[in-house]
N, C-alpha and C positions, 0 to 999 in steps of 0.2 A: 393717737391715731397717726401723726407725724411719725413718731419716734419708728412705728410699723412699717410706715409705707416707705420709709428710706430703704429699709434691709430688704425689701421686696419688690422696689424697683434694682435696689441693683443684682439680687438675686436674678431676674430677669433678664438685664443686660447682659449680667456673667454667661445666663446659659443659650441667649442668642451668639454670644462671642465665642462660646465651645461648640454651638452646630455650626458656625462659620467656618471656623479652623477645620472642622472634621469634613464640612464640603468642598472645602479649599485640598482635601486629601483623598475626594474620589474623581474619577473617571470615565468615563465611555467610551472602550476600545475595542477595537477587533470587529468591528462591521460585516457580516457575510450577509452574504445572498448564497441560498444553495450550498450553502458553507465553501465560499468560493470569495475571495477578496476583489471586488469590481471587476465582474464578468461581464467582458464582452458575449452577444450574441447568443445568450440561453432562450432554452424553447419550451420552458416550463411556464403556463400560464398565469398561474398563480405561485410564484415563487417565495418560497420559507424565509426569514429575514432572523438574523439573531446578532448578538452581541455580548460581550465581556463587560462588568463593572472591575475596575482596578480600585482597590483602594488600600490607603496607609493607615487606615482605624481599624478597630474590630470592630464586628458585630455590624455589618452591610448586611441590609435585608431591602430586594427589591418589593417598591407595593403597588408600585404601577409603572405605567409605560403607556408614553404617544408617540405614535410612527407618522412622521410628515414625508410624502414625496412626491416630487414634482417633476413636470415634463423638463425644464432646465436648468440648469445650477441659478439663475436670476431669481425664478420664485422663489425657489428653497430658500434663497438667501433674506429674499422677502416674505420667506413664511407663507408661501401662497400655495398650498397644498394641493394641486389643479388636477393629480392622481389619486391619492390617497391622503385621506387625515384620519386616522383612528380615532381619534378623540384618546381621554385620558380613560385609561383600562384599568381597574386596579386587578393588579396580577403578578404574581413574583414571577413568571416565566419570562423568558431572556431568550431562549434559544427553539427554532424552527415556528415560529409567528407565521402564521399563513398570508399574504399579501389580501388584501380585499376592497380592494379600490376598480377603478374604470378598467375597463378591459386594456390590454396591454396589446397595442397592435406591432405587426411586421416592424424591426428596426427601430420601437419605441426607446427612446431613451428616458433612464428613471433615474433622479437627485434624490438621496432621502437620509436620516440624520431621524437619532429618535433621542425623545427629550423621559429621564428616568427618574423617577419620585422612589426614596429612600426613606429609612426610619431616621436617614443623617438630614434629608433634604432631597430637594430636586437639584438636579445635574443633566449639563444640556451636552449629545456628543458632539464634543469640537471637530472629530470628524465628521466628511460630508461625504458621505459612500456614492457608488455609482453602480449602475448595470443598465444592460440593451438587450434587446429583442435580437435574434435570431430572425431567420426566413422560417415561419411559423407552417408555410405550407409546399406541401411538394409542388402543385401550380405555381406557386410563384419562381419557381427557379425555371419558368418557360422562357422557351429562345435561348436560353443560357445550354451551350451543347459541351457534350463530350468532346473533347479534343487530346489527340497521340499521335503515332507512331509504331502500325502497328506492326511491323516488321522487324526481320532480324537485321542489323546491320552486320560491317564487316567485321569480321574479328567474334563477333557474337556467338553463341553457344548454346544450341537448347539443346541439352542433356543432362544429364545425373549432375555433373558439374557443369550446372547453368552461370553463362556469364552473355551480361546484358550491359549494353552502354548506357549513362545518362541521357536522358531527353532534355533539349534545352528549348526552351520556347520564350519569343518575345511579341510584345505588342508594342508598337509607338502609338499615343495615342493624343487630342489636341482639345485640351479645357480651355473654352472659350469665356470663363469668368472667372472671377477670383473665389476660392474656395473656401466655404464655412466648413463644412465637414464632410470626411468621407471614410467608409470603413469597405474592408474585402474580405469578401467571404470564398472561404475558399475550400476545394476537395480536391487533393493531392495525392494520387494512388499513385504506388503503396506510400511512398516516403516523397516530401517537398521541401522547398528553399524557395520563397520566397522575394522575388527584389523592387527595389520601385527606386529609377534614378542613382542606379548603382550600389545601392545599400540594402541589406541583409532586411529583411524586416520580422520584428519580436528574434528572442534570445533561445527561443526554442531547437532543439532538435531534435532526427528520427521521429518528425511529426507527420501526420496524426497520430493517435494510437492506432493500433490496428484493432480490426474487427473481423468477423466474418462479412465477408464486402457482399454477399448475397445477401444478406439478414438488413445489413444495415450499415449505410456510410456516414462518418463522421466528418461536420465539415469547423473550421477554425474562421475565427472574424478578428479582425485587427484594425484597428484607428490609425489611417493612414493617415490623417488631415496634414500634418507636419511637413508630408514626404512629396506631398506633390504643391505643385506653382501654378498657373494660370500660364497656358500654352502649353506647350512640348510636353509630355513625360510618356517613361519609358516601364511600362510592364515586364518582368521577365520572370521564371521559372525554371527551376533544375527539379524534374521526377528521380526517382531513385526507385528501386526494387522492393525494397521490403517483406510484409509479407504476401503483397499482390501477385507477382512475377514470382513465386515461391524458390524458396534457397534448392529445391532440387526437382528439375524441369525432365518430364517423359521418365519417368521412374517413380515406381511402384502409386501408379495412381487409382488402384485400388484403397489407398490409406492417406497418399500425401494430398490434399488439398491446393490447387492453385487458380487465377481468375484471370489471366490475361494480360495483355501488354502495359508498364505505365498508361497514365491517364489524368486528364484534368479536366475539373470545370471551375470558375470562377465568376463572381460579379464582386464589379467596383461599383458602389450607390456612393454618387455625389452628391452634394448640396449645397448652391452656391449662395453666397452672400446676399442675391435679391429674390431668395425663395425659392427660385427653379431649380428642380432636380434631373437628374441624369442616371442611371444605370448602363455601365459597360460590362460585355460579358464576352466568355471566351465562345466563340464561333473559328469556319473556316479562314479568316483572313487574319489568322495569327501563323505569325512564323517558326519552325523547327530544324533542331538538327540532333543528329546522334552522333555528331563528329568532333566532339567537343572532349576535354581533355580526362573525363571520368570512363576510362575503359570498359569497366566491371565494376558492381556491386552487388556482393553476396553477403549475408550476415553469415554465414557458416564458413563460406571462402578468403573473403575478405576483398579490401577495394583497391583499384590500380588506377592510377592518378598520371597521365601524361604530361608535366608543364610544359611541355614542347608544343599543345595542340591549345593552350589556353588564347582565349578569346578576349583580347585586354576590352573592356568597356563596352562587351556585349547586353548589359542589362541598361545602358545610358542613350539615349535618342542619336542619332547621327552614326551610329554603327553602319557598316554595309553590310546588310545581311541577303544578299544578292542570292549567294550561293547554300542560303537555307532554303525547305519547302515548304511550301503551304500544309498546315496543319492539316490532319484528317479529321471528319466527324468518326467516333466509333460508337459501339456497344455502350449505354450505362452497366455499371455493374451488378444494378440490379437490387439491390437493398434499398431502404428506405433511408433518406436522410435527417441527422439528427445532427442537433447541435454537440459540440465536444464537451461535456460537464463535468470531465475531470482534466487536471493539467499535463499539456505535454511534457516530455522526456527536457532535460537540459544540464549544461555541464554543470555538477553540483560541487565541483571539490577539483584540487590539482594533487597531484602526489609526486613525490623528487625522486629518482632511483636511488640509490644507496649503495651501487659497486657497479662496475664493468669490467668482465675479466674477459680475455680472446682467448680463443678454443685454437685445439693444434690444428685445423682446418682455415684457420684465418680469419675466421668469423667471431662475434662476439655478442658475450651473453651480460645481457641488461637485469639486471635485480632491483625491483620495484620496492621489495621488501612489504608488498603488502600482496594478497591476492584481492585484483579489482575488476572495478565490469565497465567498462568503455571504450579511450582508444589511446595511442601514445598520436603526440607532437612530435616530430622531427626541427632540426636544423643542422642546415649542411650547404658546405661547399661544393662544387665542381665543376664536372665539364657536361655541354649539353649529350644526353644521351644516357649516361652514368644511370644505375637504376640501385634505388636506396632499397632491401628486402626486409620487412620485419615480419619475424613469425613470434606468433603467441602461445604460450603453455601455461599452466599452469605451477610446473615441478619440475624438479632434472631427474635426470640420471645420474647413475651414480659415477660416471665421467664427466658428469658434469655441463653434459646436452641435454636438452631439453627434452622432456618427457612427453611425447604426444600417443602415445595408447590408445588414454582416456578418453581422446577427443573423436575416436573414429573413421570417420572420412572427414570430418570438418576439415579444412586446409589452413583455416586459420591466419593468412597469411597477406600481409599490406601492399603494393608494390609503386614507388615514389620514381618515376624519371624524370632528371633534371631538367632543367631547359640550361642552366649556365650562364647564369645573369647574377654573380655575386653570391651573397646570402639569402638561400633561400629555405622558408620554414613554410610546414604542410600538416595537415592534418585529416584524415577522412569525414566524408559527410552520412553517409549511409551506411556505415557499420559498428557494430561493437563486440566489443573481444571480453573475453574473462580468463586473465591472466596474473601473475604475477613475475614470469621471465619473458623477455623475447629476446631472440636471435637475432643481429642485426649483422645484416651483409650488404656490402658496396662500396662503404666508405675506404675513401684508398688512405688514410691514418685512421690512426686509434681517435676514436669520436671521444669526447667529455661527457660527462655526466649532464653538463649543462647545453648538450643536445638534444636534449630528450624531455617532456615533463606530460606524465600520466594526465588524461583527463578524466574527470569520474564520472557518469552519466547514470542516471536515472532518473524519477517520474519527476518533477519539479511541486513534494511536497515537503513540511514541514519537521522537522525532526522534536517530537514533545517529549520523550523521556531521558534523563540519566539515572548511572546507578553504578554507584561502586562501595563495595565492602571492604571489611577487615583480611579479607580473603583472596589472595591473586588470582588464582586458580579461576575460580568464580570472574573477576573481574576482566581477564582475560575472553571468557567464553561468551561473557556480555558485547565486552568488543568484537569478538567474531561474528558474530548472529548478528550486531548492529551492521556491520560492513557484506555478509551476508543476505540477509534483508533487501537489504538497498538497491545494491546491485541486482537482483532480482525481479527487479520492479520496473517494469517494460510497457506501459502502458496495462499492463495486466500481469498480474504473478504468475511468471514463469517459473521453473525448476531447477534451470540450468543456465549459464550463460555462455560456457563453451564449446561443448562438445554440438554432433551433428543432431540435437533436440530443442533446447531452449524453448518448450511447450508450457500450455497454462495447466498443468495437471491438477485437477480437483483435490486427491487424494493430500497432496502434499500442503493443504491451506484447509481443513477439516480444523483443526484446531489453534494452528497458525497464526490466522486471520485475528484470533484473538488477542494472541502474545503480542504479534507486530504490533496490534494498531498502542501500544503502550510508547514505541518508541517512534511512529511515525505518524503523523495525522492522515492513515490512509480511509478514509471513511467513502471519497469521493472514486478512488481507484475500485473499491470493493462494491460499493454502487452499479459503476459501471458491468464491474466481472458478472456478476448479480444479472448485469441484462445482457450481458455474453451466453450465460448458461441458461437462460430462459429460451435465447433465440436461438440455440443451439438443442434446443429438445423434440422431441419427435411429435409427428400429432397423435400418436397413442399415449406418448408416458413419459418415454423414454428417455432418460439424461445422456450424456457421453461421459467418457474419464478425462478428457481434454477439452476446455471452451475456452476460446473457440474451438472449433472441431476442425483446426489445421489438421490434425490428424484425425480420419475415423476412427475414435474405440468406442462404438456402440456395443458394450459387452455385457452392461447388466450386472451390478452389482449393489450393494450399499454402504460401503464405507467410502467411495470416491463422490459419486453424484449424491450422496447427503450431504454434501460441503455445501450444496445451495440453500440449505436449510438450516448448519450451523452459523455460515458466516450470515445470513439475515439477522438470525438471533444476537450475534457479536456489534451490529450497525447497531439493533436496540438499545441490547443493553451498554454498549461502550459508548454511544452517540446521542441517545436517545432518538433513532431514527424509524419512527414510526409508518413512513410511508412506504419503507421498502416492505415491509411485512403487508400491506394494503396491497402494492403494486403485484405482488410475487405467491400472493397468498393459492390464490388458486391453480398456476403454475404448481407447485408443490405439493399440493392437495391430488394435481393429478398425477405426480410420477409416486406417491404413496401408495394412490388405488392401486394403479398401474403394478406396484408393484407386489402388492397383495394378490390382484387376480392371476398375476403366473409365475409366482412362485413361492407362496406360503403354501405349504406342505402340513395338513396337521398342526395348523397353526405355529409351524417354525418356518423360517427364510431359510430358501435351502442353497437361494445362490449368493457364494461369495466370488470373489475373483483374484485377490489378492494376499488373503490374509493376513497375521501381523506383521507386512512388507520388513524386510528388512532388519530381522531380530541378529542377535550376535552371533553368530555362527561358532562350530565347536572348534573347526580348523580356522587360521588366517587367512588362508588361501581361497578360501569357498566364497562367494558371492551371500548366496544363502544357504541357513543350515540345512542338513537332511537329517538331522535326528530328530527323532516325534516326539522327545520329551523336552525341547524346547520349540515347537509349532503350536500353535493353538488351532483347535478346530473348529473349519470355517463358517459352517453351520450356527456353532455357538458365536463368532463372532457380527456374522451378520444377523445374529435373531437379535443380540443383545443389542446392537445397535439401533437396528429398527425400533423395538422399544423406545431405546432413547428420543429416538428422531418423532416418534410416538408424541412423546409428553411436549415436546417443544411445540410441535402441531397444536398441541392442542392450550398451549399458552398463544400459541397467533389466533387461533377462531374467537379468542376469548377476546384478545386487542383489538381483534378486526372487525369485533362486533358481529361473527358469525353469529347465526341462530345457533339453538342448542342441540340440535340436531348432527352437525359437528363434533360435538364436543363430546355426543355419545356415543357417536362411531369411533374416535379417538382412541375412547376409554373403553367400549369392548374391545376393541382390539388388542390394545396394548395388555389388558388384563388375559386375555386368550396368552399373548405369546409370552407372557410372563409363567404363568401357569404352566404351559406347552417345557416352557426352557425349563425352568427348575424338576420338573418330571423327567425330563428327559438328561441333563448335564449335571444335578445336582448328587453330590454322593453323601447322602445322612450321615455315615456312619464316620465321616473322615472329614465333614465341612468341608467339601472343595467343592471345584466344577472340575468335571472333565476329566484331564488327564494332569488336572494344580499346576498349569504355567501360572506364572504371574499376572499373563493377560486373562488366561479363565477366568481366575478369579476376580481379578480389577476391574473388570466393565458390567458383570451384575452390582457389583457392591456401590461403584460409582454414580452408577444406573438405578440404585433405589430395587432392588429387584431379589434380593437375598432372602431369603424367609424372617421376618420377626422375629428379633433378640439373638438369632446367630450370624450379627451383621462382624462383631468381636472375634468370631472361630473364623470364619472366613476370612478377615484380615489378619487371623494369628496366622493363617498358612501363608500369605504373602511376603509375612515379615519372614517366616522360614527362609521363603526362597530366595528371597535378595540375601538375608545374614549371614543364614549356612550353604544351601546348594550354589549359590552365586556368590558366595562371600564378601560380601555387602556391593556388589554389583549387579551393571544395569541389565534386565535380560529381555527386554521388550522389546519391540519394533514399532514401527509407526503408529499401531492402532494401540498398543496400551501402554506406548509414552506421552500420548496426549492426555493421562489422566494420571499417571504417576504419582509425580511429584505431588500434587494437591490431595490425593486421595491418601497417602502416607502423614503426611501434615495434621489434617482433617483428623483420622485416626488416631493420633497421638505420638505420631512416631515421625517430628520434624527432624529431629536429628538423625534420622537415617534418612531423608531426603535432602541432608545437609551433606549427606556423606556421598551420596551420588551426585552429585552438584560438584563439591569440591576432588573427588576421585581423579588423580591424572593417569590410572595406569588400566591398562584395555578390561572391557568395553568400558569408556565414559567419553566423556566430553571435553575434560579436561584432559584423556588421553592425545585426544586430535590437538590440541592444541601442545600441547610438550614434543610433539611431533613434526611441530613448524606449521600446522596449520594459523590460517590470520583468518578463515570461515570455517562454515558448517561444514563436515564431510557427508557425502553422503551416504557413507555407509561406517558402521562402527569402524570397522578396519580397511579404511580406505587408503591406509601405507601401505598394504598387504596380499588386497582381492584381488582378482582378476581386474585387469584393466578394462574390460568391456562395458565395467558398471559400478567406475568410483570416481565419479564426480568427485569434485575437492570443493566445489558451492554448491552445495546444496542447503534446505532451511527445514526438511522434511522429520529431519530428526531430531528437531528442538521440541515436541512435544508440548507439552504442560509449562516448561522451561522459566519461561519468559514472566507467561503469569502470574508463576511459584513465585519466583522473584518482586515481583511487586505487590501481590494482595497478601502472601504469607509473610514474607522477609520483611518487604519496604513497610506492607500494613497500606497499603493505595488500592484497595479495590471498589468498586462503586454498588451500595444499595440496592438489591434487585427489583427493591419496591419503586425504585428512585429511578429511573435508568438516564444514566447520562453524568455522572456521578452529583446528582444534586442532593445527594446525601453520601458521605462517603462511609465506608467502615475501616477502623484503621487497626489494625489485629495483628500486630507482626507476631511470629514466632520466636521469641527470645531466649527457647529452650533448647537453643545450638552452640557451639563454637564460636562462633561469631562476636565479633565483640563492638564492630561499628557497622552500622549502612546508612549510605547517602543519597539518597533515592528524589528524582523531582519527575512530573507527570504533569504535562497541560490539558488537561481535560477542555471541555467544550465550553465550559465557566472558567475556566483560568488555571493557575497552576499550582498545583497541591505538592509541599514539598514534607518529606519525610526524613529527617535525621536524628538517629539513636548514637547510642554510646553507652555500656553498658560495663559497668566491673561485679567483679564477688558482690560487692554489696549496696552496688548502686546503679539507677539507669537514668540518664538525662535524655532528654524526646525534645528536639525541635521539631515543630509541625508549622504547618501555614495551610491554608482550609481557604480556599477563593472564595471571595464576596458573594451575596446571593446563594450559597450553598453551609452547609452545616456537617459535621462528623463525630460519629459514635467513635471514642477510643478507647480500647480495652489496656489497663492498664494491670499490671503483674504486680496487685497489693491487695492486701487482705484489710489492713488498716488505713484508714482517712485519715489520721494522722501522721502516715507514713509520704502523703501525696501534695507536691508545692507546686502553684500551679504560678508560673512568675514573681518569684520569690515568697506568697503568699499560700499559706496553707488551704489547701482547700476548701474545709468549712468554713471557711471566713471569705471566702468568692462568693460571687450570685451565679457561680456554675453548679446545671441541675449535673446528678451524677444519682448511680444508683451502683446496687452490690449481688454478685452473680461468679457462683463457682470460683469463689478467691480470688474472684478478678472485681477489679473498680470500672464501672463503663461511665464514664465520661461525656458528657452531652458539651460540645464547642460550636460555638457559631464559630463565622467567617473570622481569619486573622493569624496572628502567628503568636505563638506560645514557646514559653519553655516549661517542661514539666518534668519536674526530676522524684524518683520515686528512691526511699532507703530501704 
C-alpha cells in the first residue's frame, strides 16, 4: 500500500505543479464596455461587458465567469460588489455579457474586474476596468442653454465659399472647496477645443463626430478632476465649423444641407471632497469673441490662422476679457442628445516629406511621398505680417505644379500669418486635407524639409490586421487600402477626402464595411453609421445614398441604401454583434416593404440608380463606359440584389427572434423574384444572364439563384470573360467587384483570382499602384479620366479585395455558425503562385495569426488560434502520414481530424502550432 501511495501522491503533486505553471501563463486582458476601453459617459443602460484571455499554453477553454462591479475603485478592491455580482456563470462566453445589476443612474460610476475559470484554472483580471454614465435624460440637461454667436463678423463670408471666424468663449469660474471629482460634458457644434486653466483637454481632434444635428446631437465627457484647484479656474472654448456651418453657405440648398451658426452647451458636475455637489453650465454670463486669431475654417477651403490676433492666456483666469461680449442664448439644434459611443478623430501617425524642389514661379513643391488625410505642421521664421500659403493636391502636372482638377472648387488651401516673435510652428485646428503634394508660398529662403512634418488624422481606432505575401504587387495594394481606409474614416466613412465632396456614401461601404473591419477594429464607427442611416430615413421607407443626408439623394434604389442591411450583417458576423440586428431590425424591414410596394414590377425591381458604378471603360479618357457590352442591366442588377438583401432578412427575423410570419414573407418573396429573374435574364441555350458581363453573371451565381446543376456553365462563362474577352482582367465595377474575387476562388479558379490580384497593367489594382498611386483610385483609370471624377482616395473599388486576402489566401475567416470568430475556418487557397503569406488578425477573442510557406513539395503552416476559441484547418493532404503536427505525426496527437475531398480537416483548439505537410 505504501509502495502505491508514494507514486500517487507525487503523481498528484506533479500534476498540481503543471496546472500552476500553465495558470502562471494565462491572463485577463482587454476589458471593454461597449467594446470601448473605459468609457467615459455612455447612455446605454445595460451595457455589454467582454474580455480577452491571453495565454502561453494551448488548449484555453473558458467554463465560467464572475463579473464584480462596484460604485468605486475601494469596493472592487474589497470585493464589495454594491452593483453587480454575477455569481460564478459556467459559460465559455467572454464577449458582449449584458450588465445585470442595480440600475445605473445619471453620472454613475462603475469599477469592475471579472474573475475567469479555465480547464487550466481560475484566473483573476489584474485589470480593473472603469466606465460612467452619461446625462441619461434630455431634462436633465435643463438650465444648461445654448450659447453662440450668431452673426457674421468682419471679414466673414456666407456664400458658396463660406468663411467663418472661430468662436472663442470663456468662463472664470470660483470652486469653493477642494475637489474629489469632476467630469464635463460637453456639445460642441460643429467642431470644439476644449481648455480648463490653459490646457487643451483629451488628445482628441475635429471633435465630435458629426451627425445629422436635426436627428441627433453627440455630446463628449471628460475627467477634469486633475485640471481644476479649489478657487479660480478658468473655462474656455474654441467652436469651429465643421459640418454645422456647412463647407458651402447659400448654394444649392436644394441638396447641400446646413444648421446654423457655431454653438455650445456644456455642464461641469463637481464633487467635492465633503459630499456636496455643484453643476456649472453654459448660460448668458459667459463671455465671446470672434476676433481671435482663427480667421476661417472650411474643411473643403481650408483654415487661415492670424498669429498676430492670438490672445496669450485667454483660456487662464485674470485675462481682460473687457472687450469680449456676452454670449447669446440661441436655437437648440434640435436633435436629440446621445452620448458619443464611438471614438473621436486624433492625430494617428506623423509622416517626414521626402524632397522639396522650387517651381520657376518661386514657390515650392512639398512631396510627402505618401497620399494622406490630415494636415501639415509648419515651422518658420520671420517678420510680423509675412503670410505662410500651403495648398494641397494630390498629383502634379506634368511641369511639375500641382494638380488640382480633381479637387473641383475645393480651394484646399492653409493660410499661416506670422506675428514675428522668433520660431514659430502651427498647425490647423479644424481642417483636413487629402494630399500627398503641397505648395508652399511665403517663405523668403528655401524652407528644409525639417519644416514641415504631416500629421495623420483619423477615427482614434485600433489597427488589427497585417498581411504580406510572396508577392509585391499584392503587398503593395494591401498598403494602399490600408492608408486608404484610414484616412477615410471621419467619424463616419466618407468617400473622399479631398475634393469639394468628402460625403458618407452608402454605395461605396456595401461590401467594404466587411474587408475594412479585418484591418481596423471599426465595429463601433459602423454602429454608429448604422444609426446615421436609420435617422436619416424617411417615415415611409425610404433610405438616402448619403447618411447622413449632408447631401439630399433621396433617389431610390438598392444597391446604395442595402448597405444598412450588409454592414449590420458584417457587425454579426465579424463581431458577433447581435444588438445591432435587434436595434435596426425593423428600420430594415421597413425600406424592404417600402420597397416592394413601388417598385417590384412582376416581381422584378425595376429601380436601379447606378448600376455597376464605375466598370473599366473602353477608352482611358471616359469616366464611364458607353458600350453595352460591358454594362450590365440594371434591372437584373437590382432584382439580384434584392434577393440577396432577401435571404439576409431573413437570417435577422430568425436571430431576432421574429415570429415565423416573417420568415414567410422573406421566402415568398425572394422565391417570386428569383423565379421572375431567371425567366426573364436567363438564356438556356448559352448558360448566361443577359447580355454575359461578368457582373450578369456573378451576382445570380453568388446569390445562390442560378438553376440546379448549371451552377458550373454559368461560371464556365465568367471564366470566359475575365481569360479571353478581358484577358485575364478586371471588367467589373463596384457592384460585381464585391463578389469577385471569392466567388472565382469558391469555384475552383483561385488562381485566376491570384491573377487579378497580382495584375499591374490596366484595369487592375496593381495598375494604380505601378502608377504611383500609395491609395485606392477611384476609378480604374484614374491617371487618364476626366478630371471631374478621379479621386486618387478612394476605397470603393476594393470590392471582395480585402476579404479574398484573408479568409481565402491568409485562411482567417470566421465560422458562420460561430459569429464573432469563436470558431475560425482556416482554408487558404494554396493553389496559386504564391509561395509565402503572413497574415495576423485580432479578432474580438484575440489574435489569430496565419503563416505559410510552401515549396514543390512541401508546406509549413504557423497558426496561433486565441484562447477560448477553436479552428477547423483544412490541410492540402490526402495521407495522415504525410501530416506533423509539432514535430509529431499526427496519429500519434490527441488531435481530432477527419478526411474530405483529399483534403485532412483538422480540429485545433486554442494555441500555436506548427504543421508541416510532405
Amino acid at each position: 500500500m505504501k509502495k502505491f501511495f508514494l507514486p500517487l501522491t507525487f503523481i498528484i503533486i506533479t500534476l498540481i505543479s503543471i496546472s500552476a505553471k500553465a495558470q502562471n501563463k494565462i491572463s485577463v486582458i482587454n476589458l471593454q464596455c461597449e467594446m470601448l476601453s473605459n468609457p467615459e459617459g455612455i447612455d446605454v443602460v445595460q451595457p455589454r461587458l467582454s474580455w480577452q484571455i491571453n495565454a502561453g499554453v494551448n488548449d484555453v477553454k473558458q467554463t465560467g465567469y464572475q463579473i464584480v462591479v462596484a460604485s468605486t475603485l475601494e469596493n472592487l478592491n474589497a470585493n464589495k460588489a454594491d452593483l453587480w455580482d454575477s455569481g460564478k456563470v459556467q459559460s465559455d462566453k467572454s464577449v458582449h455579457i449584458v450588465y445585470n445589476g442595480k440600475r445605473l443612474e445619471n453620472r454613475q460610476n462603475a469599477f469592475w474586474k471579472v474573475i475567469v475559470w479555465t480547464n487550466k484554472g481560475e484566473i483573476q483580471s489584474v485589470e480593473k476596468a472603469h466606465f460612467s454614465m452619461g446625462i441619461m435624460n434630455y431634462a436633465d440637461w435643463k438650465s444648461t442653454r445654448w450659447i453662440g454667436y450668431e452673426k457674421a463678423a468682419a471679414g466673414d463670408s456666407i456664400s458658396q465659399y463660406s468663411r467663418l471666424s472661430a468662436r472663442y468663449l470663456r468662463k472664470e469660474i470660483n470652486l469653493k472647496k477642494q475637489v474629489k471629482n469632476a467630469k464635463v460634458y460637453i456639445m460642441g457644434m460643429g467642431l470644439y477645443e476644449l481648455y480648463i486653466n490653459g490646457n487643451k483637454i483629451g488628445d482628441q481632434v475635429l471633435a465630435p463626430v458629426p451627425t445629422d444635428y436635426t436627428k441627433n446631437v453627440k455630446y463628449n465627457v471628460f475627467d477634469v478632476t486633475s485640471q481644476l484647484k479649489e478657487g479660480k479656474n478658468m473655462l474656455g472654448t474654441i467652436l469651429g465649423n465643421g459640418r454645422f456651418f456647412t463647407m458651402r453657405q447659400d448654394f444649392k440648398p436644394y441638396k447641400i444641407k446646413t444648421f446654423g451658426y457655431p454653438k455650445m452647451a456644456l455642464q461641469l458636475f463637481v464633487e467635492y471632497t465633503d459630499g456636496s455637489k455643484e453643476i456649472i453650465r453654459t448660460d448668458d454670463t459667459w463671455k465671446v469673441t470672434t476676433n481671435g486669431p482663427i480667421l476661417s475654417n472650411n474643411e473643403y477651403d481650408g483654415e487661415e490662422y492670424d498669429a498676430r490676433k492670438e490672445m496669450k492666456n485667454w483660456s487662464t483666469v485674470n485675462f481682460d476679457d473687457k472687450k469680449w461680449l456676452l454670449a447669446e442664448y440661441v436655437q437648440e439644434p434640435g436633435g436629440f442628445y446621445e452620448a458619443q459611443m464611438t471614438p473621436n478623430m486624433k492625430i494617428m501617425g506623423e509622416v517626414k516629406p521626402i524632397s522639396i524642389k522650387q517651381t520657376p514661379k518661386g514657390t515650392y513643391i512639398l512631396d510627402m511621398g505618401q497620399n494622406m488625410v490630415g494636415w501639415l505642421q509648419l515651422k518658420v521664421k520671420g517678420q510680423s505680417g509675412d503670410k505662410i500659403k500651403l495648398k494641397f493636391a494630390e498629383s502634379l502636372q506634368a511641369d511639375g505644379s500641382l494638380y488640382i482638377e480633381n479637387l473641383r472648387d475645393a480651394r484646399t488651401t492653409d493660410v499661416y500669418t506670422l506675428k514675428g516673435e522668433g520660431e514659430e510652428i502651427w498647425e490647423p485646428a479644424f481642417v483636413f486635407h487629402g494630399f500627398r503634394f503641397v505648395e508652399v508660398s511665403g517663405y523668403t529662403t528655401k524652407p528644409a524639409l525639417d519644416n514641415f512634418v504631416g500629421k495623420v488624422v483619423y477615427d482614434d481606432i485600433k489597427t488589427t490586421g497585417t498581411f504580406e505575401s510572396s508577392d509585391a504587387v499584392m503587398n503593395q495594394i494591401f498598403k494602399n487600402a490600408y492608408w486608404g481606409i484610414s484616412g477615410n474614416y471621419k467619424g463616419m466613412p466618407i468617400d473622399c477626402p479631398q475634393r469639394n465632396e468628402r460625403q458618407p456614401w452608402l454605395g461605396d461601404r456595401t461590401t467594404g464595411a466587411y474587408g475594412e473591419s479585418f484591418l481596423f477594429d471599426n465595429q463601433t464607427l459602423y454602429v454608429k453609421w448604422l444609426d446615421d442611416i436609420k435617422n436619416a430615413q424617411t417615415a415611409d421607407g425610404g433610405i438616402p445614398d448619403v447618411a447622413p443626408a449632408f447631401w439630399r439623394y433621396y433617389g431610390d434604389n438598392v444597391t446604395w441604401p442595402g448597405t444598412y442591411i450588409t454592414v449590420a450583417d458584417m457587425l454579426y458576423q465579424q463581431f458577433g454583434d447581435q444588438k445591432v440586428i435587434e436595434k435596426h431590425y425593423s428600420a430594415m424591414k421597413k425600406w424592404v416593404v417600402y420597397m416592394e410596394q413601388n417598385y417590384l414590377v412582376k416581381d422584378l425591381m425595376t429601380k436601379d440608380k447606378y448600376g455597376d458604378w464605375c466598370v473599366p471603360p473602353e477608352s482611358l479618357e471616359l469616366i464611364h463606359s458607353k458600350d453595352s457590352a460591358r454594362t450590365t442591366n440594371g434591372e437584373l442588377i437590382a432584382s439580384a440584389f434584392y434577393y440577396h438583401l432577401l435571404q439576409k432578412m431573413k437570417k435577422f427575423a430568425a436571430i431576432n427572434g421574429t415570429n415565423q410570419q416573417d420568415i414567410q414573407y422573406y421566402n415568398s418573396l425572394s422565391e417570386r423574384v428569383k423565379t421572375a429573374f431567371n425567366a426573364k435574364f436567363f438564356n438556356a441555350s448559352k448558360n448566361n444572364y443577359a447580355n454575359n458581363t461578368v457582373t450578369a453573371n456573378l451576382l445570380p451565381l453568388a446569390f445562390g439563384m442560378v438553376p440546379e446543376n448549371l451552377e458550373s456553365k454559368v461560371f464556365d462563362n465568367i471564366v470566359h470573360e475575365v481569360e479571353v474577352t478581358y484577358k485575364g482582367h478586371i471588367s467589373t465595377g463596384v457592384i460585381g467587384t464585391q463578389f469577385l474575387m471569392r466567388t472565382l476562388s469558391e469555384y475552383g479558379r483561385p488562381d485566376l483570382s491570384y491573377k487579378l490580384a497580382s495584375n499591374d497593367t490596366y484595369p487592375s489594382w496593381g495598375y494604380m499602384a505601378k502608377n504611383g498611386a500609395t491609395t485606392i483610385w477611384e476609378l480604374w483609370n484614374g491617371n487618364t479620366a476626366d478630371p471631374k471624377m478621379n479621386s486618387q482616395n478612394h476605397v470603393m473599388l476594393l470590392g471582395d479585395l480585402l476579404i479574398w486576402y484573408y479568409e481565402n489566401i491568409a485562411g482567417i475567416k470566421g465560422n458562420p455558425e460561430t459569429p464573432g470568430f469563436k470558431q475560425i475556418i482556416m482554408k487558404p487557397d494554396f493553389e496559386t503562385d504564391l509561395t509565402f503569406v503572413n497574415a495576423s488578425y485580432e479578432s474580438i477573442h484575440g489574435t489569430i495569426k496565419s503563416n505559410w510557406k510552401k515549396s514543390k513539395k512541401s508546406l509549413q503552416w504557423n497558426i496561433t488560434i486565441p484562447a477560448n476559441t477553436s479552428a477547423i484547418v483544412y490541410l492540402p493532404a490526402m495521407n495522415v502520414s504525410s501530416v506533423l503536427v509539432d514535430n509529431k505525426k499526427l496519429d500519434k496527437t490527441n488531435l481530432a481530424y477527419t478526411k474530405e475531398n483529399n483534403k485532412i480537416l483538422l480540429t485545433l483548439p486554442s494555441g500555436s502550432y506548427v504543421v508541416n505537410v510532405k
